[in-house]
N, C-alpha and C positions, 0 to 999 in steps of 0.2 A: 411768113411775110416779113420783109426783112424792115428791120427798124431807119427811119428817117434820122439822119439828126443834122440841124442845120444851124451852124457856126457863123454868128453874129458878133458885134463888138457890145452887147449891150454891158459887158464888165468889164472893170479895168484891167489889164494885163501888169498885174507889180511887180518891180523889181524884185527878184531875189533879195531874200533878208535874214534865212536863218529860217522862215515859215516856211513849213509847206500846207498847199493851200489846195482845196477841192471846191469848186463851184458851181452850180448845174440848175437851169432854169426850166421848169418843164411847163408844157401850153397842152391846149387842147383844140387838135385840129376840126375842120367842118363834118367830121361822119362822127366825133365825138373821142375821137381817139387822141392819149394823151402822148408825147413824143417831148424829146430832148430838141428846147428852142436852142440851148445854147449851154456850154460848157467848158470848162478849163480845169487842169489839175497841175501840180507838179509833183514830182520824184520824194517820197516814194508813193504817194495819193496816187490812186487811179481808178478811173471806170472801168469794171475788167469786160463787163456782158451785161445787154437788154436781151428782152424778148419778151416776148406775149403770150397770156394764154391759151390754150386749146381753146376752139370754138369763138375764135373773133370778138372778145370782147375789148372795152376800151382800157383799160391798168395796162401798165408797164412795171415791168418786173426790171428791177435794177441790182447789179450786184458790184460791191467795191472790194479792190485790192491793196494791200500795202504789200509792195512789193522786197522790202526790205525783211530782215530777221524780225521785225520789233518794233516798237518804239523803244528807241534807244536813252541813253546821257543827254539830257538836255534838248530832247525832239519837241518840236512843240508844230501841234498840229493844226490846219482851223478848217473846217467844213463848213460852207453856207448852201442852202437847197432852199426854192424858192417854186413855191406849186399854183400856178394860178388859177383862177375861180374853173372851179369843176373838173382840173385835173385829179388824177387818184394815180398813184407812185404806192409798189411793195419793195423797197428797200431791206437789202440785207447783205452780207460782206462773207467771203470766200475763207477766212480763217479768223481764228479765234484772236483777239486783240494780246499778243503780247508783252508785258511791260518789261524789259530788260531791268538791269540795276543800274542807277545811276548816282555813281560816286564822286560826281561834280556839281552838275546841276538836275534840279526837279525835272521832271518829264509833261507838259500840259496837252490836254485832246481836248479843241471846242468845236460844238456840233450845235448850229443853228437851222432852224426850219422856220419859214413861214410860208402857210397853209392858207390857201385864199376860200374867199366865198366857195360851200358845199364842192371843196377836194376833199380828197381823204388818203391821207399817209400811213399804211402798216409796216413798219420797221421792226423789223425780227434782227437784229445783230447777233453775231458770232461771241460769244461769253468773253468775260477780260481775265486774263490771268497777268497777277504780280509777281514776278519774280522775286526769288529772297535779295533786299539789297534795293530792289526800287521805291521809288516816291512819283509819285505821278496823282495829277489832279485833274479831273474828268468835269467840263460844266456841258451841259446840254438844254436848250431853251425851244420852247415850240410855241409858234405867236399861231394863233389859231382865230379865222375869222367866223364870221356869221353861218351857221350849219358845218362847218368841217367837221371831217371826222380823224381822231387820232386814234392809233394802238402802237404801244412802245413797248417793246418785253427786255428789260434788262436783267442780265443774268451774269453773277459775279463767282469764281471759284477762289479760293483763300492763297493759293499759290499752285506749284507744280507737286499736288498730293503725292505721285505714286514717288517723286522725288523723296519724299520727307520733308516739303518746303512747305508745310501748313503755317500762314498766320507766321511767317520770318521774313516779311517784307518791310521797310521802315514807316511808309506811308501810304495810305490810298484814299481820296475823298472823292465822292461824287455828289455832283448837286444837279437836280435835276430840277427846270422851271417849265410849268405851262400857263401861259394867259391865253384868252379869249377875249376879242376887242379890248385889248389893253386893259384886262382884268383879269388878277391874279389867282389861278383857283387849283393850280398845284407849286408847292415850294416844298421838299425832298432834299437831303441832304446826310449821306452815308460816308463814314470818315472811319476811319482806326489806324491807328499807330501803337501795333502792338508792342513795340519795342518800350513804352511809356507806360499805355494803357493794359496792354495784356501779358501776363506771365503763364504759360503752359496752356492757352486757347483762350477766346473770346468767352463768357458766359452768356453775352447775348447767342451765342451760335449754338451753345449747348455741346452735342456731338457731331452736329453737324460742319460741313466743312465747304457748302455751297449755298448762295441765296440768289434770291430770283426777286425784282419788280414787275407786274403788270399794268400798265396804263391803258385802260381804254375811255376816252372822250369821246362822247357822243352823245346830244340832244334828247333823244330816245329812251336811253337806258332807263331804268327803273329798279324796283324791287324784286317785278318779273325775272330781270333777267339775272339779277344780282343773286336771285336762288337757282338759276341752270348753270352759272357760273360753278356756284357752292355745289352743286350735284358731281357736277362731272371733275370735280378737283377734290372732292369724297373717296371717290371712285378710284383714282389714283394715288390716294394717299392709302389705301386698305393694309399696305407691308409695312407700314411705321417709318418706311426708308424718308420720306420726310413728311412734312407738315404746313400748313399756309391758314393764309386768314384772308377773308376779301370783306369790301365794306365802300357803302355812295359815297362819291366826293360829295366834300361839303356845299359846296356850288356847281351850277349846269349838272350837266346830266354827264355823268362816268364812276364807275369803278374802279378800286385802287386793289391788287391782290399784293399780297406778299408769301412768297414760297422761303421753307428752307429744308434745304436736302443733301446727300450723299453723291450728287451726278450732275453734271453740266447739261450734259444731251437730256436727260429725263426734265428737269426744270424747264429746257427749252421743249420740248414736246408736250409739259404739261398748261405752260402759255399758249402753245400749239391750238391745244384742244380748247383751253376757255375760252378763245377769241372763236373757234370755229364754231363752237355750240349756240354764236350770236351772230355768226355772219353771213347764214344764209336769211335771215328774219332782217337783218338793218340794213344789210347793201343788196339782198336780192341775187348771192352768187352765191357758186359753190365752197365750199370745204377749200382754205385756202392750202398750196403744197406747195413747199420750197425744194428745189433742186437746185438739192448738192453735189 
């Protein structure tokens, strides 16, 4: 069934300035089905591919491109995504986030969502790799209304390993922010500068040389589910190749995991599995699958 999208002026069109900008509004039409009201990007941001489930349900599967090698010297990027009441968006990006070196200026990536009344956003992203030599600062905020549901799976690798570029980048911070009706119930914020703080690896990493965030928000969640979580991320930690910890936010209803491991793709497939061991019981669908 091919995807709608229908181009509106509800955004402003800005000048070029040095930003590149990605912007996309999503609604929900009358059989309940969610679509692209409206959208705009620039070079190298892009929407590469929608499409939809098997079996006619109403999610849109969204996948974004940077078209570019990287985010380069001085690239400064800004994402705004905007879901209104009752839409549901599975957002996730076509390669792994680059950081080039930048021997001028900082590199910054900002990623905003707001989530209206009972939508719900699963965003799987592409892992971030530093290059030796970059500094780049990552902020991502998700305004979250009355019953939304979120799951954010960030997953970090320390540079280009098979390179030898472990932990030789100058800087990397991310802050990650979630409110709920303009109350604050996650604040995350992941920083190294190993060239300062680290000499010969990270001690928090151990021997590890990849980490993973899981966010999931949602109403529902409990203890129940915060032990199917622990089960099936047991289960996958059995080879030692790495290790994680999960635990309730302190407010609303969600769990926070933290993975660390040996593998980008295994982090991402072990986020994979924790979200899917809860997602046929809270959204009433199947086992969610990303095609790559």
């Amino acid at each position: 069934m091919p995807i709608i999208i229908m181009p509106t002026t509800s955004f402003t069109r800005a000048r070029f300035d040095g930003i590149s900008r990605l912007r996309a509004d999503f609604r929900v039409d009358q059989n309940g089905k969610t679509f692209i009201h409206d959208r705009y990007y620039t070079a190298p941001l892009r929407i590469s591919r929608t499409f939809r489930p098997d079996g006619g349900s109403g999610e849109l599967y969204l996948y974004t491109t940077d078209v570019s090698p990287g985010v380069l010297d001085g690239d400064h990027y800004q994402s705004e995504w905007l879901l209104s009441n009752g839409a549901h968006v599975i957002l996730s990006s076509t390669s792994a986030v680059r950081l080039h070196p930048t021997p001028n200026h900082p590199s910054v990536i900002e990623q905003t969502f707001h989530i209206g009344k009972k939508a719900i956003l699963e965003f799987f992203p592409e892992y971030v790799i530093p290059f030796r030599g970059s500094n780049c600062t990552m902020n991502t905020e998700f305004h979250l209304e009355q019953d939304s549901i979120l799951v954010y799976a960030d997953v970090w690798a320390a540079g280009r390993i098979h390179y030898g570029e472990a932990f030789e980048f100058d800087q990397y911070t991310s802050l990650t922010e979630v409110t709920r009706e303009n109350r604050l119930i996650v604040w995350d914020k992941f920083a190294l500068e190993p060239g300062r703080d680290i000499y010969g690896g990270s001690p928090a990493f151990m021997s590890y040389t990849h980490s993973a965030a899981l966010w999931i928000v949602c109403p529902q969640i409990g203890n129940e589910e915060l032990g199917m979580i622990r089960e099936i991320l047991r289960k996958n930690s059995d080879d030692k190749r790495m290790i994680f910890g999960a635990s309730l936010l302190a407010h609303q209803g969600g769990v926070a995991v933290r993975m660390l491991g040996t593998s980008a793709e295994r982090l991402q497939q072990c986020c994979l599995s924790a979200w899917n061991v809860l997602r046929p019981s809270l959204l009433q669908k199947p086992a969610l699958l990303l095609r790559k």
